[in-house]
Structure formats: structure tokens, C-alpha cells
KOLTI-965259 format. One record per residue (C-alpha): residue number from 1; residue in three letters; x, y, z. Coordinates in Angstrom, 1 decimal, always signed. Example, Ala and Ser with C-alpha at 12.3 -4.5 7.8 and 13.67 -1.06 7.14 Angstrom:
2
REC/1/ALA/+12.3/-4.5/+7.8
REC/2/SER/+13.7/-1.1/+7.1
//
This chain:
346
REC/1/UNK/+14.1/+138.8/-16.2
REC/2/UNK/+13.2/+135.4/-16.7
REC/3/UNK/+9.6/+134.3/-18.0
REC/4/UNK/+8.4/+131.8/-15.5
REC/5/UNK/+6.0/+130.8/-17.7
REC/6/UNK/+8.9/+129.9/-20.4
REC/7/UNK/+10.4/+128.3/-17.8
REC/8/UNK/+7.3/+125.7/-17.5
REC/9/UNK/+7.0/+125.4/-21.0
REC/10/UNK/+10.8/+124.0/-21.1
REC/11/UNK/+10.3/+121.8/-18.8
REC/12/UNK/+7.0/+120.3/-20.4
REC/13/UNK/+9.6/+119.4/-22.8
REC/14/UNK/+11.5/+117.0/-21.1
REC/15/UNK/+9.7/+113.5/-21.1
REC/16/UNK/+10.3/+110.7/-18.6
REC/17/UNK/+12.3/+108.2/-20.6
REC/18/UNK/+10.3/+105.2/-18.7
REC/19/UNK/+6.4/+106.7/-18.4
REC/20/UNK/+6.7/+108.8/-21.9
REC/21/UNK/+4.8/+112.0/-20.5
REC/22/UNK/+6.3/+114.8/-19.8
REC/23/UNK/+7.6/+115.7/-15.8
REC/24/UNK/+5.0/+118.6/-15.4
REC/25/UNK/+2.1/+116.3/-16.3
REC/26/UNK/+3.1/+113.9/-14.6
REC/27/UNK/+3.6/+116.4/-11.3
REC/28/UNK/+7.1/+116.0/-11.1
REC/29/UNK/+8.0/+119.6/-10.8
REC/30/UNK/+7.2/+120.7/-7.7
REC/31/UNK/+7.7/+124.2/-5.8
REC/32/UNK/+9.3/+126.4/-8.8
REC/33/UNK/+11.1/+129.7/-8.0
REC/34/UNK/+12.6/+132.2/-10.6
REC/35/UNK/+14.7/+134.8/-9.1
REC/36/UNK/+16.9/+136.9/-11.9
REC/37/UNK/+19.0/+134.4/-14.0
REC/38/UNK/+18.2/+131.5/-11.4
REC/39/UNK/+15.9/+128.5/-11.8
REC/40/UNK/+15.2/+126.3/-8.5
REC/41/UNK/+12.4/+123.3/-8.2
REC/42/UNK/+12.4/+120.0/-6.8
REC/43/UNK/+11.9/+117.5/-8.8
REC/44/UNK/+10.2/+114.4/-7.6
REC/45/UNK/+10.8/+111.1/-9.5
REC/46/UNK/+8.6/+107.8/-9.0
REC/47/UNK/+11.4/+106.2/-7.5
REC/48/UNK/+14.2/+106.7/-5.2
REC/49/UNK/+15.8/+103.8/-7.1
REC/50/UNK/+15.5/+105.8/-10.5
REC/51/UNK/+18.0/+104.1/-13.4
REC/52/UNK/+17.2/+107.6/-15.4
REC/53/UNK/+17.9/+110.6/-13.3
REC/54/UNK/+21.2/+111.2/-15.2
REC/55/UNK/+19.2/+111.4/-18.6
REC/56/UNK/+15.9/+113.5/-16.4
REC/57/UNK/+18.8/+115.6/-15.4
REC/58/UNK/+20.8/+116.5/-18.4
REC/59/UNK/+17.3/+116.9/-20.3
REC/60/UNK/+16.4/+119.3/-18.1
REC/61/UNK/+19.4/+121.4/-17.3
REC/62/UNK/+19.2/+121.3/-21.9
REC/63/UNK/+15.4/+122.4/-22.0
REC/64/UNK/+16.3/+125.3/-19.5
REC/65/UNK/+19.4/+126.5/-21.5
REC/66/UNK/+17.4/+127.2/-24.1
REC/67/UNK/+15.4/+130.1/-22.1
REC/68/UNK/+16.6/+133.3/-22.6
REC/69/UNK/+17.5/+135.0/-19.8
REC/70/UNK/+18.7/+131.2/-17.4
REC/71/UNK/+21.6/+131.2/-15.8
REC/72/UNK/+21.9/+128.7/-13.2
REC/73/UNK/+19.3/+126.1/-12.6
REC/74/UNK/+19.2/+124.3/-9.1
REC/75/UNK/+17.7/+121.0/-8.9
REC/76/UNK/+16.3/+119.5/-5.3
REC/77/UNK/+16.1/+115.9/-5.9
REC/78/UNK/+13.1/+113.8/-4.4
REC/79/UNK/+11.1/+110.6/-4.5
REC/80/UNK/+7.6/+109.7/-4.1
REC/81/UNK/+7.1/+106.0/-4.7
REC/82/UNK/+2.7/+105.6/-5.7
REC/83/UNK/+0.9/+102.5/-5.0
REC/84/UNK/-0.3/+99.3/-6.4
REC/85/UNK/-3.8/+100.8/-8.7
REC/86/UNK/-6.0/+97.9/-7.1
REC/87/UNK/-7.4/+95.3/-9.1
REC/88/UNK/-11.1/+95.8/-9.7
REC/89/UNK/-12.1/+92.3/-7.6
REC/90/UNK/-8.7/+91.3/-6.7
REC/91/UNK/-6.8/+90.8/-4.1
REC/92/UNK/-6.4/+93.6/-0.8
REC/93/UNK/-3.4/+95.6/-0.4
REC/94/UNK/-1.1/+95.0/+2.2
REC/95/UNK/-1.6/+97.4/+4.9
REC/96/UNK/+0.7/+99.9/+4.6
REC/97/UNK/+3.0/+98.8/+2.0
REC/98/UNK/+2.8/+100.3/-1.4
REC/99/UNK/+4.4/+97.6/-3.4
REC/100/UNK/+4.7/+94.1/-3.0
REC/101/UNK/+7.2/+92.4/-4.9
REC/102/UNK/+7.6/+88.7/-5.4
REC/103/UNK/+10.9/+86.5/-6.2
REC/104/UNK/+10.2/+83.1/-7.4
REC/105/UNK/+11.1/+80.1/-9.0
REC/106/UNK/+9.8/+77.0/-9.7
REC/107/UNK/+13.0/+75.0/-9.1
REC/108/UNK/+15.0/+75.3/-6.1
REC/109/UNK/+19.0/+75.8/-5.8
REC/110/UNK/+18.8/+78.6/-8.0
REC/111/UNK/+19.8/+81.4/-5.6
REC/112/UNK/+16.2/+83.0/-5.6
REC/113/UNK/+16.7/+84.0/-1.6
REC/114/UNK/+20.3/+85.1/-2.6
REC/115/UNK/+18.6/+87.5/-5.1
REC/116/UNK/+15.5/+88.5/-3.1
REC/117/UNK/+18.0/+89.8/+0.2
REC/118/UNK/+20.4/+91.7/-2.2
REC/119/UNK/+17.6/+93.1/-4.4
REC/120/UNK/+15.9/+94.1/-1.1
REC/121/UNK/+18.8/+95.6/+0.2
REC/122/UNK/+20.0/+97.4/-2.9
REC/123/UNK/+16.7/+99.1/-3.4
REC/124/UNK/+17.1/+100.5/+0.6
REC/125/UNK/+20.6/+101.9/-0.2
REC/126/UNK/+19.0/+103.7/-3.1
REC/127/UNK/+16.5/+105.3/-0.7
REC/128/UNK/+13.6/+103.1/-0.5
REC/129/UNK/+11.9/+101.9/+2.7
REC/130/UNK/+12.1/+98.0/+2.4
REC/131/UNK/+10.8/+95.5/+3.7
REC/132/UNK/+11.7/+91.7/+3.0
REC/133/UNK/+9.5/+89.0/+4.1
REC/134/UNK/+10.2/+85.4/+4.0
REC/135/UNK/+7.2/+83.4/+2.4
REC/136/UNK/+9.9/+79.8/+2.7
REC/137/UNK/+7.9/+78.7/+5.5
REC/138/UNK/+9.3/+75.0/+5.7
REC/139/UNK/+13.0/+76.8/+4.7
REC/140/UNK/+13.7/+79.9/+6.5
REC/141/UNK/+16.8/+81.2/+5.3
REC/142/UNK/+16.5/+84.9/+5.8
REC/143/UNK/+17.7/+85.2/+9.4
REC/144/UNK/+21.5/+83.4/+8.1
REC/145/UNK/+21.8/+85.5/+5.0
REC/146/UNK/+20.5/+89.1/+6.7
REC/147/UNK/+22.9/+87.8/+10.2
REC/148/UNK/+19.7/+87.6/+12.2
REC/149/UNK/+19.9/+85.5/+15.2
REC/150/UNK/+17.5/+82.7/+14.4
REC/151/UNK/+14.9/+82.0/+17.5
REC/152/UNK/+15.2/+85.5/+18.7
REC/153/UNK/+11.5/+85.9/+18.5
REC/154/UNK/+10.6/+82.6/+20.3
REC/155/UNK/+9.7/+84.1/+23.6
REC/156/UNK/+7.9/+87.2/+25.6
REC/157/UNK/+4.6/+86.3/+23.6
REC/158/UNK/+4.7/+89.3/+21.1
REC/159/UNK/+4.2/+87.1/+18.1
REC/160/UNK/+6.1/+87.8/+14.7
REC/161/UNK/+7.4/+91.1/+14.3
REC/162/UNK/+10.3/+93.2/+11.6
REC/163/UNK/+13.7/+93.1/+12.4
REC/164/UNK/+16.0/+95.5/+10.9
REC/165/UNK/+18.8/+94.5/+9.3
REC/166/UNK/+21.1/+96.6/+6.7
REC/167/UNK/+18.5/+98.8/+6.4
REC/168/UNK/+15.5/+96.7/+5.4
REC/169/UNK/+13.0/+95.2/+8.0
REC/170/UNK/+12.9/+91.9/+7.9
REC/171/UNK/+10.3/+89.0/+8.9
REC/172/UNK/+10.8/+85.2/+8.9
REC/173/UNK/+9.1/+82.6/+10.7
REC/174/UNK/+13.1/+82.0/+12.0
REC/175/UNK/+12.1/+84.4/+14.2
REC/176/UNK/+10.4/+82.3/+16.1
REC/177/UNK/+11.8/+78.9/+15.6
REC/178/UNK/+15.0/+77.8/+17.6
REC/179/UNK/+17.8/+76.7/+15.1
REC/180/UNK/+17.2/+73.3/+13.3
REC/181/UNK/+13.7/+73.5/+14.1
REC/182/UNK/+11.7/+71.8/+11.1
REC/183/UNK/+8.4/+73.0/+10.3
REC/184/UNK/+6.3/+70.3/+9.4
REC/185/UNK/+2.8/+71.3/+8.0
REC/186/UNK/+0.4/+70.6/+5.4
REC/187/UNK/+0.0/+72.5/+2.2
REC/188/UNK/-3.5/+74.4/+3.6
REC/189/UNK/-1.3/+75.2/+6.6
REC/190/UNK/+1.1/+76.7/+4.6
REC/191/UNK/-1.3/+78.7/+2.9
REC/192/UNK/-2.2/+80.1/+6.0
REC/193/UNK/+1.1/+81.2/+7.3
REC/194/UNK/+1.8/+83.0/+4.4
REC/195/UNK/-1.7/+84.5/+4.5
REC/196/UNK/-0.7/+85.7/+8.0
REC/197/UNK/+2.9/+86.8/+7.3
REC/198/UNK/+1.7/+89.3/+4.9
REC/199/UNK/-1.6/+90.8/+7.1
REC/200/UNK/-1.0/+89.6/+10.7
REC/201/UNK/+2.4/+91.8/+10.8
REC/202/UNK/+2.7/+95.6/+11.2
REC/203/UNK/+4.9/+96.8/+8.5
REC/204/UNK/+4.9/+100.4/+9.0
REC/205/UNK/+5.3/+102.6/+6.2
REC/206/UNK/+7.0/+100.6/+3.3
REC/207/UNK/+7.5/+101.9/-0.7
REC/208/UNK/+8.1/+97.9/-1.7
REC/209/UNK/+7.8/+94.7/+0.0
REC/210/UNK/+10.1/+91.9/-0.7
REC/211/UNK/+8.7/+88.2/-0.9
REC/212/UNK/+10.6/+85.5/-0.9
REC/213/UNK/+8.7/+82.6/-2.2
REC/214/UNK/+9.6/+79.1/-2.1
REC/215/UNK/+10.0/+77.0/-5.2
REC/216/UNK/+7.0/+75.6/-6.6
REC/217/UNK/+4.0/+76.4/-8.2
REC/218/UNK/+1.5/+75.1/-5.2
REC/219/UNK/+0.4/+76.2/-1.6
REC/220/UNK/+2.8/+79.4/-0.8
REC/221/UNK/+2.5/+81.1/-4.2
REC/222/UNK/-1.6/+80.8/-4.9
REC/223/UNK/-2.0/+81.5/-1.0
REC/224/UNK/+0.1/+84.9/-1.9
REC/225/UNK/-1.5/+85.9/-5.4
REC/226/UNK/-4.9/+85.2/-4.0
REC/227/UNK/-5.0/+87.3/-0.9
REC/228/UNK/-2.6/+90.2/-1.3
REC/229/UNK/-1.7/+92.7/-4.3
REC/230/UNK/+1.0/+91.9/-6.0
REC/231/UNK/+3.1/+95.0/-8.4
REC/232/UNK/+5.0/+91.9/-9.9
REC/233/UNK/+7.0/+88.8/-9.7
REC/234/UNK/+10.7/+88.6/-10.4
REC/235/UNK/+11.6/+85.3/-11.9
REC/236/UNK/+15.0/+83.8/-11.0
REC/237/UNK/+16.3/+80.8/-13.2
REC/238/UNK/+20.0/+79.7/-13.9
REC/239/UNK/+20.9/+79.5/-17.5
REC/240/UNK/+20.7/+75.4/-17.8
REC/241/UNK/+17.8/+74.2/-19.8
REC/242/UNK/+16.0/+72.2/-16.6
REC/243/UNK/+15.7/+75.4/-14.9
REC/244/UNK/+14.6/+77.5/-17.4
REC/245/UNK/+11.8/+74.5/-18.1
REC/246/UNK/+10.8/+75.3/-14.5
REC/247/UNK/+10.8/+79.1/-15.0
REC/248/UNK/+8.5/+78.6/-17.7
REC/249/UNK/+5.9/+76.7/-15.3
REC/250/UNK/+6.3/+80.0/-13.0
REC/251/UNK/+5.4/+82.5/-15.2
REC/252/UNK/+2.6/+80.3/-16.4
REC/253/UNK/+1.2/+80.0/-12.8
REC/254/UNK/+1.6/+83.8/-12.3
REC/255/UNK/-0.2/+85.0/-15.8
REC/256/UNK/-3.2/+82.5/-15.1
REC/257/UNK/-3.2/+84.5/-12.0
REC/258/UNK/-3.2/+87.6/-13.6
REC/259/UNK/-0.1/+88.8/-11.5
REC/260/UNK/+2.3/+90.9/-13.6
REC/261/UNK/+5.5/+89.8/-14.6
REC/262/UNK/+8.5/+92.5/-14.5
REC/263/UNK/+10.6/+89.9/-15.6
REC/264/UNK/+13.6/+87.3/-15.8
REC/265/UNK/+16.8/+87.3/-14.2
REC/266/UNK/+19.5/+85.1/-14.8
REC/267/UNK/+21.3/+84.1/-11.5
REC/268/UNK/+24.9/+82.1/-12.0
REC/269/UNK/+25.8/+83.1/-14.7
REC/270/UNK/+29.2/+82.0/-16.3
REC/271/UNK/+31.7/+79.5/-17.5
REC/272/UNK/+30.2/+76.4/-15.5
REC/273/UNK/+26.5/+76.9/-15.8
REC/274/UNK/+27.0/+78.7/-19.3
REC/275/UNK/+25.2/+82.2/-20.2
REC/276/UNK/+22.8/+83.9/-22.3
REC/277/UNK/+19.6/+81.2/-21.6
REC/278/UNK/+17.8/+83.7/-19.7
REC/279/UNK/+17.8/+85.8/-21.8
REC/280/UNK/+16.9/+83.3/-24.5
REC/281/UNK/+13.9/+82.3/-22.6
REC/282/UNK/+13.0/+85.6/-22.0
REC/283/UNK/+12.7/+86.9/-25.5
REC/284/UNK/+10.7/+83.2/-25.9
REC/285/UNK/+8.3/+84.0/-23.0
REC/286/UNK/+7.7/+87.4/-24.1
REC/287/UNK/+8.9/+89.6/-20.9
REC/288/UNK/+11.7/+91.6/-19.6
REC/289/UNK/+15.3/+90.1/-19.4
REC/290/UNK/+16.4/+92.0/-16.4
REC/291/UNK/+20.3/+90.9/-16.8
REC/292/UNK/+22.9/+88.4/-15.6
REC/293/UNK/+24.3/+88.1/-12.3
REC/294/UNK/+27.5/+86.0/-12.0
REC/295/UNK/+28.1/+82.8/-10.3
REC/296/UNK/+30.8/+84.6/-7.6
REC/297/UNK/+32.2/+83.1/-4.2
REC/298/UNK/+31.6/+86.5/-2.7
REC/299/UNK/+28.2/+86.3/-2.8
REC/300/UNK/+27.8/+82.9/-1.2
REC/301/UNK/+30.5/+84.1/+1.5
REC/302/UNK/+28.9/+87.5/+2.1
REC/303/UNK/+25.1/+85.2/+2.7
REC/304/UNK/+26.9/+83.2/+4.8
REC/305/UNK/+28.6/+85.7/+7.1
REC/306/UNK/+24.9/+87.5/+6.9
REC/307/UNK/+26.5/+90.7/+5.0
REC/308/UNK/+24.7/+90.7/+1.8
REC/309/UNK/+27.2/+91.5/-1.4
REC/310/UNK/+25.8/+94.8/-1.6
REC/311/UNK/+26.8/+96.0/+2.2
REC/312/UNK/+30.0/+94.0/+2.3
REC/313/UNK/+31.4/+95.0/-1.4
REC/314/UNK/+29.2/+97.8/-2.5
REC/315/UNK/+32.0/+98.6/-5.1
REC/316/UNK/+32.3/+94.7/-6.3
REC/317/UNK/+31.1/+94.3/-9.7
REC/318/UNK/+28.5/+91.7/-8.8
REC/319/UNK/+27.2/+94.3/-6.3
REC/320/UNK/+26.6/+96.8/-8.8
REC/321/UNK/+24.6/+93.8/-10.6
REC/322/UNK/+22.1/+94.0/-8.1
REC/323/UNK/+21.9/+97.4/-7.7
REC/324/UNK/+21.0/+97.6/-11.6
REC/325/UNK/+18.4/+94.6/-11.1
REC/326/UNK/+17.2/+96.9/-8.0
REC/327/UNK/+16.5/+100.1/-10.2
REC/328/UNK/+15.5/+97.6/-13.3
REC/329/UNK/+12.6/+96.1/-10.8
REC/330/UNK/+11.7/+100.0/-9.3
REC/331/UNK/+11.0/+100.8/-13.1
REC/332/UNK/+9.4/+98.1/-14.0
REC/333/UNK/+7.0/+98.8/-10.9
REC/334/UNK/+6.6/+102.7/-11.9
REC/335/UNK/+5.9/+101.9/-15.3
REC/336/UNK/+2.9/+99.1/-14.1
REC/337/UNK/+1.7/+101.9/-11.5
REC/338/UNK/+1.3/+104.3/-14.1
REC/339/UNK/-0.6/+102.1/-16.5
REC/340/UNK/-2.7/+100.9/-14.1
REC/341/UNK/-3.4/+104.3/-13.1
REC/342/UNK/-3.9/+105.5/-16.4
REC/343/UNK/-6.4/+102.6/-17.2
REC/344/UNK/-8.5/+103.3/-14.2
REC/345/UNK/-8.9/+106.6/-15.3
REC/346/UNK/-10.1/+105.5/-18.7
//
């Protein structure tokens, strides 16, 4: 017969790699059965998104070899995404999501909408529930890239609402602008439509929020860090000099806002624009390189066509870029949520 209590001790053994406690603390291991030789549980990670359940996994099954008596071990795999610890006079949530996560810049051109729809959509086909809201009020390109018909929203008086598309739920002022509409508004009017974007809209039930800033350092960004919680910012730079000058100015806005930075991707990457900047810059600024995507044709014809990369060639190799930026970003947020946690309880 098999000690169940030896059973818990083993698994108090394995640590997750990211939060470095171990999974029982950290209530991980949920509804345990011993029955003979067999082992069952479910096992509930922080993220659907997980880049570590291969390592969780194989520490686990070792731990539980190592208990006299274990013969198979049977593993129900779940998620349980946690919240955004609030701020202690900061910002409000937004209602119902559990995450917000903003992609920025301060210099357009770089691809930063390119990499908030594909990270959006690579965290949904890892299991998330996603939502992607674009923050570009005078530039709304989310409708093209997600194949959203652009003005679709205009009438029946409903006002802004998602639309889902390859699995995330989208919102965009597009929505409600016929095609080649301009927007032309002041900065403070700006501000407000962001304001509204994020709390005027019913969400639902979403583990992270994508936002899709526009470039810049001014209305849209402050308007965002001011009046909504923000996990963190993803910063998206190419790997010339200029833009990485900008990216600089981006985190600095960000840290005098006391919004987190999970990092610095490089976007373009390759012969023409060069390589390796990014992550140059990153080791300068002090935060997270969070890898290279490459300047590929596939990705500008999948935006166009409104298939992101990731649904048209999940198997591509610049596909699979995003999905490691996807689980890079979900770890990054985990890791935050944790500490913010653990230094509320303090």
C-alpha cells in the first residue's frame, strides 16, 4: 500500500521552476487519490500558457518514483490564471479581466500591432480567454489584421461591443467607423476613449487583456496607466539604433508610472534591419529580453488577409516565435502576480 502522506511529501519536493516554492504550497495539487500502486491529482498551473509543464511534469513523475510502493502516476492537467494584486492607491481593475497587458512603443512602424494580435492570439490557442483591445484610436488597425469587417458596429445603437475572431474577442473603435473614416480628436479626447474602451465595454470573463497602444509617450498611454491596472507592458522595438532610442523613452514613461515592465521584444529581426540590439538594450535597461521575431513576408501576408501567423501557419517557425513570446509574457505575468501577492501579505 502506498503512504499518501509520502506521496505529499514527494510532491512538496518539486518546486515551480518560475515562482520557486514548491506546487503543494503553492495549491497546485489538487484532489489527490491513492489507490494500490496508483497516484492520480490534478495539477493546476498559473497559466494555461505554461513554458514549464514539461520540466513540472518530469519533476513530478521523478519525486513520485521515488515512493515505495508507486506504480503509475496519472496527471489531470489544469489552469487557474490569478489576478492583478491591486496597487494600494492605484489604478481600478478592469471589470472582469484578470490581467491587462499592454504592447507599446514609442516609435511607430515597428510592427507593435503585428505583435499584440499574434501574442493575443497565441496565448488563446494555449488555452487562455483573450481579449485584445485596440487603444490606436486615430489608427485602428485591428479589424484588417484579425479579418474584421470594419464599420460593422456603426449601426442598431448598441454602442462598442467584442467581436470574436480566432478565438480572442476583440474591440476597436473600427467597429464603429466606416472604412477610411479619420478620427480627428484632441489629445484630452483621446484620453477619454481609451478611458472608455477599457470600462464602458463588457468583457466577460477574461485571464488577460491585450492593449494595443499607439506610439508615443502622451495621451493614450498616461490615460491607460492612470485609470486601469496594468500586469505589464511589452515593449516592441526593431533592432536599429533610432528605435531602440525610442524604446528607451517607453520604458522610462512606464517606470515613472510605476507600471511593470515584463520586457523587450525584438520585432524584425534579420539581415536588413540587423539583430541582437534588443537584446543589447535590454541587458542596458535592465529588464527581460523576451526574444527575436524575424522580419518574414508571411507575417505581413497573414495581417493582411486577417489570419494572423499563428492560425494560418501554426507550424511556421515565426509562429512558434510568438507562441514562445505568448508563454514568455504568461510567466512574466505569474511571476508579478505572485510577488505582488506575497508582498501584500507581508
Amino acid at each position: 500500500m502506498v503512504d499518501q502522506r509520502a506521496v505529499m511529501d514527494a510532491l512538496r519536493s518539486v518546486n515551480d521552476p518560475e515562482l520557486h516554492r514548491d506546487i503543494v504550497s503553492l495549491n497546485m495539487v489538487r484532489g489527490l487519490q491513492v489507490s494500490d500502486g496508483a497516484v492520480s491529482f490534478e495539477l493546476v498551473l498559473t497559466t494555461p500558457a505554461c513554458p514549464l509543464r514539461e520540466t513540472i511534469d518530469r519533476d513530478v513523475r521523478s519525486a513520485l518514483a521515488a515512493v515505495s510502493g508507486v506504480e503509475a502516476v496519472e496527471i489531470d492537467w489544469g489552469a487557474e490564471v490569478r489576478s492583478t494584486a491591486p496597487r494600494e492607491g492605484g489604478p481600478r481593475p478592469i471589470q472582469g479581466v484578470r490581467n491587462a497587458i499592454a504592447v507599446a512603443s514609442n516609435k511607430g512602424g515597428v510592427g507593435k500591432s503585428t505583435v499584440a494580435v499574434n501574442l493575443a492570439v497565441a496565448l488563446a490557442s494555449l488555452g487562455a480567454r483573450v481579449g485584445l483591445l485596440d487603444a490606436d484610436i486615430t489608427g485602428p488597425n485591428i479589424p484588417t489584421m484579425l479579418g474584421i469587417q470594419g464599420g460593422l458596429q456603426a449601426e442598431g445603437g448598441q454602442g462598442l461591443r467584442p467581436v470574436e475572431a480566432h478565438g480572442v474577442h476583440a474591440v476597436s473603435i473600427g467597429f464603429v467607423l466606416p472604412p477610411g473614416t479619420p478620427v480627428v480628436w484632441r489629445g484630452p479626447m483621446i484620453g477619454t476613449g481609451v478611458r472608455q474602451l477599457m470600462h464602458d465595454v463588457e468583457w466577460g470573463d477574461l485571464d488577460y487583456l491585450v492593449i494595443d497602444l499607439p506610439p508615443g509617450t502622451s495621451d493614450a498611454s498616461m490615460s491607460m496607466c492612470q485609470d486601469a491596472l496594468i500586469a505589464g507592458v511589452v515593449i516592441v522595438s526593431t533592432p536599429q539604433q533610432v528605435a531602440l532610442e525610442d524604446a528607451r523613452k517607453a520604458i522610462g514613461m512606464f517606470d515613472r508610472l510605476g507600471v511593470p515592465i515584463f520586457g523587450i521584444v525584438e520585432n524584425m529581426s534579420g539581415e536588413i534591419f540587423g539583430r541582437g540590439g534588443a537584446r543589447d538594450a535590454a541587458d542596458e535597461f535592465g529588464v527581460e529580453f523576451l526574444g527575436e521575431l524575424p522580419l518574414d513576408a508571411a507575417i505581413r501576408e497573414a495581417g493582411d488577409s486577417g489570419r494572423p501567423v499563428v492560425v494560418a501557419a501554426p507550424e511556421a517557425p515565426v509562429a512558434q516565435a510568438f507562441i514562445e513570446l505568448a508563454e514568455q509574457v504568461a510567466a512574466r505575468c505569474s511571476v508579478l502576480q505572485f510577488a505582488g501577492e506575497a508582498g501584500a501579505v507581508a
